[in-house]
C-alpha positions in Angstrom: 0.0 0.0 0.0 1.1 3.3 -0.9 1.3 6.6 0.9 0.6 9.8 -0.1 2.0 13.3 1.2 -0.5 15.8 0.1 0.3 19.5 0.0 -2.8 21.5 -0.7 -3.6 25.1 0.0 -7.4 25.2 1.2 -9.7 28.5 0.7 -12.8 28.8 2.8 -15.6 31.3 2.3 -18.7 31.8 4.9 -21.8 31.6 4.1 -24.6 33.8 6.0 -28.0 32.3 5.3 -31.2 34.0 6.3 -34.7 33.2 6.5 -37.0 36.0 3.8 -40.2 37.1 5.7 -42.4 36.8 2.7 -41.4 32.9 2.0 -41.5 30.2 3.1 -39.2 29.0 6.6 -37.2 26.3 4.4 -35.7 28.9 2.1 -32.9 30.8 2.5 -31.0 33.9 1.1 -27.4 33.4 1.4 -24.4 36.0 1.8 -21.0 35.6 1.2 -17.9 36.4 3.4 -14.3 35.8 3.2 -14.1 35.6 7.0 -16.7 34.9 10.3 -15.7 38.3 11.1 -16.9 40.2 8.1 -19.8 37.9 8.4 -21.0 39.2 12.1 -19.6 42.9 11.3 -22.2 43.6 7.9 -24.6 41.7 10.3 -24.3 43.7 13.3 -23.9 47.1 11.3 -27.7 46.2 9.2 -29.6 45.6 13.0 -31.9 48.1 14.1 -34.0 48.9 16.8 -37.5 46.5 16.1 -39.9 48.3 14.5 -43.1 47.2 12.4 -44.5 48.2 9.1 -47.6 46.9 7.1 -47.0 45.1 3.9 -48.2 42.7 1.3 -49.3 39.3 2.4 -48.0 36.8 -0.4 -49.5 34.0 0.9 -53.2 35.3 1.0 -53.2 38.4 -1.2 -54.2 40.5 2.0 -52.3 42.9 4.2 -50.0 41.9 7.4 -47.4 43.5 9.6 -44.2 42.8 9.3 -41.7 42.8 12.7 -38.6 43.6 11.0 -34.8 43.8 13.0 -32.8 45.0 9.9 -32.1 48.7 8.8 -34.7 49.9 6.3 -33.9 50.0 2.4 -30.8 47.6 3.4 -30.1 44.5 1.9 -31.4 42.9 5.0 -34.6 44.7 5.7 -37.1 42.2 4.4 -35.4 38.8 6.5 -35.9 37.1 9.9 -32.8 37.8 12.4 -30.9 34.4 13.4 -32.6 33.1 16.9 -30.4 32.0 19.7 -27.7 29.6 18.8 -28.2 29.8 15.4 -24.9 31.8 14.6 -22.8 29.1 15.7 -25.2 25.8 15.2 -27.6 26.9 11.8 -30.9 25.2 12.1 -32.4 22.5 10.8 -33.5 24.6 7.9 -30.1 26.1 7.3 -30.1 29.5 9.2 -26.7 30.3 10.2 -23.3 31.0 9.4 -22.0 28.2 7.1 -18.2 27.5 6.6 -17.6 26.1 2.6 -14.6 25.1 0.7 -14.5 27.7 -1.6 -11.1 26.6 -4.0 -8.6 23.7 -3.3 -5.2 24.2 -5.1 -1.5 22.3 -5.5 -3.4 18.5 -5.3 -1.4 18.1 -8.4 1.7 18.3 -5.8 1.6 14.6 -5.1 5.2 13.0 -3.2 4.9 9.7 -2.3 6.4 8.2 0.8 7.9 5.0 1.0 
């Protein structure tokens, strides 16, 4: 049996996935970071005080109130914040912050080792 040394250089990216108000709980909008820390900054920086507004309801055609958290004409406005533990350990739906391979380079670097 042979063994194989293999140098590789692997990129991450993070992945901020939120839940849109006027869809359903399994989708998600993602957002993409180079770092956690970029990640939780642009999140941080969009939250606001809560405030409501009326809107469209999509599901029956009608009018509802919306409880929104993000700043208003951001890129956030219109999504559900992350609920307790969910920054760390995304749900079941996959709200969170996601960690993803984003390149793997030098696998053609192969020294085998006797």
């Amino acid at each position: 049996m042979a063994t194989f040394n293999v140098k590789a250089i692997v990129e991450f990216e993070y992945i901020l996935v939120l839940n849109p108000m006027m869809s359903n709980i399994e989708n998600g909008v993602p957002f993409y970071f180079s770092t956690p820390e970029d990640a939780k900054r642009f999140y941080d920086n969009e939250k606001v005080e809560p405030y409501s507004e009326e809107g469209p309801d999509l599901f029956d055609g009608g009018r509802k109130t919306y409880y929104k958290n993000f700043r208003k004409g951001g890129p956030l406005e219109m999504l559900n914040p992350l609920m307790e533990g969910e920054w760390e350990n995304p749900n079941h739906y996959g709200h969170g912050l996601h960690e993803a391979i984003k390149s793997i380079t030098g696998l053609e670097k192969l020294d085998k080792l006797y």
